[in-house]
N, C-alpha and C positions, 0 to 999 in steps of 0.2 A: 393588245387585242383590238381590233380593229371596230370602230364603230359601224350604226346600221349605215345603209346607201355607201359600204366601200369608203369611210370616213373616218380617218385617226381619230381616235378617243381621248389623245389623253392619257394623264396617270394623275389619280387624285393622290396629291402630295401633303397634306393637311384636311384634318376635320378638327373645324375652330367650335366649339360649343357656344352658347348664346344663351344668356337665360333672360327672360322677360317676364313681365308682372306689370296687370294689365285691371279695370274696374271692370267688374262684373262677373257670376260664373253661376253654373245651377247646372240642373238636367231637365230637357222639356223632349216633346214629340217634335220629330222633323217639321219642317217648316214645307208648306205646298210647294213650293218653288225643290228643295230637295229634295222633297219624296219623289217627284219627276226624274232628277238629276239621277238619283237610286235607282229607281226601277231601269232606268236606262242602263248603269253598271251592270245588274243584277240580267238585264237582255242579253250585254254580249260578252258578259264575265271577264271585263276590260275596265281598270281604272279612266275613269273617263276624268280628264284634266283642261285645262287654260295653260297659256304657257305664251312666257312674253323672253325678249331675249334684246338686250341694250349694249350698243355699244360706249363705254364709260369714259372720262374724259384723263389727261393726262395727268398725271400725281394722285389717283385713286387708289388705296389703301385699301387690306383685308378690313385695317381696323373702320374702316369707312365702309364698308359693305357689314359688316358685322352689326354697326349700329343702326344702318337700317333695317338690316334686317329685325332687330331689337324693339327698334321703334313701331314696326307698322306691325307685328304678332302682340304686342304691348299693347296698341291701341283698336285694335278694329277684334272682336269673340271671336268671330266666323276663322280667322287666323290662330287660334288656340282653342279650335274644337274637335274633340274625338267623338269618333259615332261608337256607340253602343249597343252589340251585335246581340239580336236576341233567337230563342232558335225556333220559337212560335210567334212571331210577329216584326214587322221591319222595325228598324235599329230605331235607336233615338240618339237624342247628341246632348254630349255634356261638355261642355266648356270651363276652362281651367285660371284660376285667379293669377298661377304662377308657374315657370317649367322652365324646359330645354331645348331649343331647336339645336341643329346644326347646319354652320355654312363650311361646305365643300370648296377646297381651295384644285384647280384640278392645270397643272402644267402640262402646257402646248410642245415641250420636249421639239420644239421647233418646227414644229406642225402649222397650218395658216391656224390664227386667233381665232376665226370666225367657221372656219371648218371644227376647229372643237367644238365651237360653241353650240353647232349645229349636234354633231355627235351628241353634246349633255345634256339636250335639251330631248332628245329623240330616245334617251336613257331613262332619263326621268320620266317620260311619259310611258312608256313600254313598262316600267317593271313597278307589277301592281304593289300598290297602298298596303301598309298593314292596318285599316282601319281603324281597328279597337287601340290599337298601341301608336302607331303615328302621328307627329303631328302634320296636317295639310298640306304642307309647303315645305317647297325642296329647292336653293338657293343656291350656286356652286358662279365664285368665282374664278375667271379665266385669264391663267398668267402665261403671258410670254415673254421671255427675257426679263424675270424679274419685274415685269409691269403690267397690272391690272390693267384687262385690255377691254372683257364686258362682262356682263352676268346673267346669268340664265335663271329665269324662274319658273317651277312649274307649281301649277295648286290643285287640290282635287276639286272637283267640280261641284262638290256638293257643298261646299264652302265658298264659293265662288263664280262666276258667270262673266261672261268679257265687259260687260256694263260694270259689272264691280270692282274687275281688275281696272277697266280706265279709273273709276272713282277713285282706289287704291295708287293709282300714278299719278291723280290730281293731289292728292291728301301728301302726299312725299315733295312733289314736289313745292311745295302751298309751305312748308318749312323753314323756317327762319334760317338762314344762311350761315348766321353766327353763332348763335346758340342750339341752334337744331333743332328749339319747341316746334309745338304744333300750332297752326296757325289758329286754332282755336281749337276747343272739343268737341268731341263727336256727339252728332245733333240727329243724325241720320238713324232708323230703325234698325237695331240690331237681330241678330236669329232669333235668341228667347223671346224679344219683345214680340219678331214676328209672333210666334209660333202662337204665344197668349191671344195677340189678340184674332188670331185666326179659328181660338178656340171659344172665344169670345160668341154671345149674341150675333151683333153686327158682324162678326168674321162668317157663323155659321149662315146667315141671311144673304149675305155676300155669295157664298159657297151655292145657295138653294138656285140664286139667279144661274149662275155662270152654269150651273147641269141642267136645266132648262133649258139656254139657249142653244147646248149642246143636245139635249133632244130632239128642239124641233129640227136643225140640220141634219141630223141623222134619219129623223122618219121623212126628209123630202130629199136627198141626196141619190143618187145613179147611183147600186152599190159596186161600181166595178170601173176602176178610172183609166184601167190598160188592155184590159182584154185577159185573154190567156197565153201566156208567152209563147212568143213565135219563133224562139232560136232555142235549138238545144242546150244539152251541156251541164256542169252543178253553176250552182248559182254562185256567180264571180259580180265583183264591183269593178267598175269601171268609172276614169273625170277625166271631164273634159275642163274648160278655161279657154273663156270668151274675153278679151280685154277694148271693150267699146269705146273708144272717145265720142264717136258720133250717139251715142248714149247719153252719155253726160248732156252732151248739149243739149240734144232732146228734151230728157228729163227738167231741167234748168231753166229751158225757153218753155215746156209746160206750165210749170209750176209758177214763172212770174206773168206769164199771161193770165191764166185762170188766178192767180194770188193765193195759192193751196200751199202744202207741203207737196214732197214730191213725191213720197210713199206711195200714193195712189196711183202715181202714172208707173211706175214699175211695179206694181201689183196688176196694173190692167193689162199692161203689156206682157208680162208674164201669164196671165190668165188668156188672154186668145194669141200668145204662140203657141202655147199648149195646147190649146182646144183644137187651131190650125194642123195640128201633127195629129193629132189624136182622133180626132171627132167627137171627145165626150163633153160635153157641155150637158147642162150648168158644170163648172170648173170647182172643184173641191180640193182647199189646200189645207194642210193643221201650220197654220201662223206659229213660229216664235216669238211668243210679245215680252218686252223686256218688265213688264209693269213698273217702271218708274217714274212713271207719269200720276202715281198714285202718292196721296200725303204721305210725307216722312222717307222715301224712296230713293229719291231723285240720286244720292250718294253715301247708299248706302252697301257696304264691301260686303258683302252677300251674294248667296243664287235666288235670283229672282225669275230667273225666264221660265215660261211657260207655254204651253200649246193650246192652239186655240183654233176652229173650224173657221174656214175661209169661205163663204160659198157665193158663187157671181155666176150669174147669165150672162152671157156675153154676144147670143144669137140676137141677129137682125138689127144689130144700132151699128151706131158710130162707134168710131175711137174715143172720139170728141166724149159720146154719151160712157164708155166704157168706162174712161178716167171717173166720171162723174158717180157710177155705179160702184165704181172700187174705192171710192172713198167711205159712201157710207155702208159697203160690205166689211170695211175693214174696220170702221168703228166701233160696226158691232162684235168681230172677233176680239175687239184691243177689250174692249169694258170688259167682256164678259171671260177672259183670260187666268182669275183668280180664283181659286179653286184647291178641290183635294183630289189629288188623281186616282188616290185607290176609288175615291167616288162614280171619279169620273168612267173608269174600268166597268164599275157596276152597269151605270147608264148604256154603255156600248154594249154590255154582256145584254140587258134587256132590251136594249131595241134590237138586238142582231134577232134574237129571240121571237119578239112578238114578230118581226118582217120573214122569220122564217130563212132568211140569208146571210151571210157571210159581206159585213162589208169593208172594201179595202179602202182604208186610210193610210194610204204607203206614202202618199207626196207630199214634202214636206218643201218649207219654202221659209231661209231665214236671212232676213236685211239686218246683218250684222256691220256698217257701214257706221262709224263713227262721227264724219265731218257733219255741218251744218244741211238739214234737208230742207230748210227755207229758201227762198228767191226772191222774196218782194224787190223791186227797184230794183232788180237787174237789169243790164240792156238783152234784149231779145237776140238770139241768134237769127242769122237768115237764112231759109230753108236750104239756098243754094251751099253754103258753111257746113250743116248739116249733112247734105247729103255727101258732098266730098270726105268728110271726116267718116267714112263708109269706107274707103282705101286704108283707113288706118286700124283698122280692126286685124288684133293677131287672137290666134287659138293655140291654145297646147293642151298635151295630157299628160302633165305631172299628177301624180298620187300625190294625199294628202291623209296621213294616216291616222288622222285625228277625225274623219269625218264618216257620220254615222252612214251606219247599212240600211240604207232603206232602197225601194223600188227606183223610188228621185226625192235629189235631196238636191234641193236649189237654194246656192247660195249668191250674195249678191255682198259687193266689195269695196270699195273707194279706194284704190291707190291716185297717184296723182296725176290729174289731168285723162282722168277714162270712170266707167264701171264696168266693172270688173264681175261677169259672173261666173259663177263653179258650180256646176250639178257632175252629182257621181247618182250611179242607174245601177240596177241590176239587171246584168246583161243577158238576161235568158226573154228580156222584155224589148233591150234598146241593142242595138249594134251602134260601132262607131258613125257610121253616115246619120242613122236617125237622130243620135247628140246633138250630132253639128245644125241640123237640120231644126230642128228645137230652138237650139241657141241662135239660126239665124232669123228663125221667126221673131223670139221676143224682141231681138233690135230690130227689126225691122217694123215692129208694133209701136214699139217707142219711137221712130223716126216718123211713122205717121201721123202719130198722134199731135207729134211737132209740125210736123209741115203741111201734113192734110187732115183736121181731127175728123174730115166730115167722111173721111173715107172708111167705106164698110169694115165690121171686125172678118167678114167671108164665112161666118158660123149660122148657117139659114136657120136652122132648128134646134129645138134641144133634140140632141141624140143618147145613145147609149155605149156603151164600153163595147167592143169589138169592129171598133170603126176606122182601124188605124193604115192610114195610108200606105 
């Protein structure tokens, strides 16, 4: 049977069992960071997953993929937890002392290695979770010609987040060579402990701030960020893919001038390209904030992401001033990020209420970008570098069918030597030209903020939704 995108599958030729036993196990309430994760499955009745895919080095063994897989559902809950489906209230999760995964041994029957791998990996993610009975993670090594060639992992989301799966590829590989211990034990906050202490005093005090702050943005927010769609038709997704070098630099030569991180300069420049197309200013985004910047987090193999209101003026200043404003807009969406969502739902249900409207929070904006977003003691690029690396900008529209349905969903990338961004639109709002058009604003926001910050963001006033050029 042929895989999705026209892609040999494969034939899984072996399913190797794996039993693991692991400290720690109980039943608690989802932790804030999954009940997000949830309600999002529960939105588009689609196992929402991570999913990493490595090519493995020469003399790699099942019994070597076996063991790790053994070791890392061994060591980290979040990897030996099942949710607990109830039929008056969202699930809870119970985590298991001891069990059975299985790894999928799945032969290339002389197919390219990496075209399976692609097929197993687009298999796993497609064919929903049995929640209540599965374990999380689904593992399937790829032979060709009798030689492990890579491995495919997918996890469900609710167990996991791209921060946790890098933390989970630092912990593997951080493994003694020889012995295959761990390089120490796990220090990091696991789901239960989340879950206490979010139920905690201090967790609930926590909780009261972060729907607050989501109050007051919501009673001072534009409720309408696109207007009313201007194309026909049923409501279809549509991505684009912007790959900048002349970004990078940007961003790079902001960041070690001013001596910031660099988050703020692609938050601002994303905040007036968008206003730039749109005309709605103040600019309202819901942030994915990874909250591992919080004690006990930093590495820990868990879902932690969370949404969190972005809101920046961006009329009548500079570039220069914009970077300076999206830093501390974003601080405030980072801190105030931790949270319970069904809570959070209440707050939206009563503010929409007392304003007597309907407000849209369709635009979402997540810097999933792993590498270092420091620059101190960089050397400076120069503008003219900058602006040439403007020629090297490529665009495509590959699907990416992991990526949620919202109105825009802007993501932001690091591969090597560019950034890389991805927004998918609902296209009863954007056609193809106004995408591009988008994406050529935000680099071109970020080139000025590098080479001219003093240069206007061109947003005169705050406006309202129905303003789109």
């Amino acid at each position: 049977m042929p895989g999705e995108e026209g892609l040999p599958a494969g034939r899984v030729v072996e399913r190797v069992p794996v039993p693991f036993e692991g400290e720690g196990s109980g039943e608690a309430e989802l932790t804030w960071g999954q009940i997000g994760l949830w309600q999002s499955i529960e939105l588009s009745g689609m196992s929402k997953t991570v999913f990493y895919t490595e090519e493995r080095p020469p003399g790699t063994t099942v019994e070597h993929i076996a063991d790790e897989l053994r070791f890392m559902v061994s060591r980290h809950q979040a990897l030996r937890t099942r949710l607990v489906l109830r039929e008056n209230g969202p699930p809870r999760q119970r985590c298991a002392t001891s069990g059975e995964v299985t790894l999928e041994v799945v032969d290339t029957e002389g197919a390219d290695p990496a075209d399976i791998a692609e097929a197993t990996s687009q298999r796993y993610q497609s064919v929903p979770f049995e929640y209540g009975s599965e374990w999380p993670v689904r593992l399937a090594a790829i032979r060709h010609e009798d030689v492990i060639t890579h491995t495919v992992l997918v996890v469900l989301h609710t167990s996991i987040d791209a921060y946790g799966l890098s933390a989970l590829a630092r912990d593997i590989a951080a493994r003694d060579p020889e012995t295959g211990e761990a390089a120490g034990p796990v220090t990091a906050s696991q789901p239960l402990e989340q879950a206490a202490k979010q139920a905690s005093p201090a967790g609930r005090r926590q909780n009261a701030t972060s729907l607050k702050y989501l109050d007051r943005v919501l009673r001072t927010m534009t409720p309408s960020r696109f207007g009313e769609p201007r194309y026909g038709g049923e409501r279809t997704i549509d991505m684009i893919h912007l790959r900048s070098p002349a970004t990078l630099l940007a961003v790079r030569t902001v960041a070690a001038r001013e001596k910031i991180d660099d988050s703020p300069v692609l938050l601002a420049s994303f905040a007036v390209g968008l206003a730039r197309f749109t005309g709605v200013n103040p600019v309202v985004a819901m942030l994915m904030v990874g909250n591992r910047f919080r004690p006990g987090l930093a590495d820990s193999v868990s879902a932690l992401i969370q949404i969190s209101p972005y809101l920046i003026d961006v009329a009548g200043i500079t570039m220069g001033q914009a970077v300076e404003r999206a830093a501390g807009s974003a601080i405030n969406a980072y801190k105030n990020a931790y949270y319970n969502p069904y809570e959070q739902d209440e707050v939206i249900e009563r503010v929409e209420a007392d304003r007597g409207e309907e407000l849209d929070l369709s635009c979402f904006y997540n810097d999933r970008r792993q590498q270092e977003r420091g620059h101190a003691g960089e050397e400076l690029d120069t503008p003219q570098r900058i602006r040439d690396a403007l020629a090297d900008t490529e665009i495509s529209w590959e699907p990416e069918i992991s990526m949620p349905q919202r109105n825009v969903y802007f993501n932001v990338d690091d591969p090597p030597g560019a950034i890389e961004f991805v927004m998918s639109v609902d296209t009863r709002y954007f056609a193809r030209p106004d995408m591009e058009a988008i994406m050529r604003n935000v680099e071109e926001a970020a080139v000025q903020a590098a080479v001219d910050p003093a240069a206007p963001t061109r947003i005169s006033r705050p406006v309202t939704a129905g303003a789109v050029q």
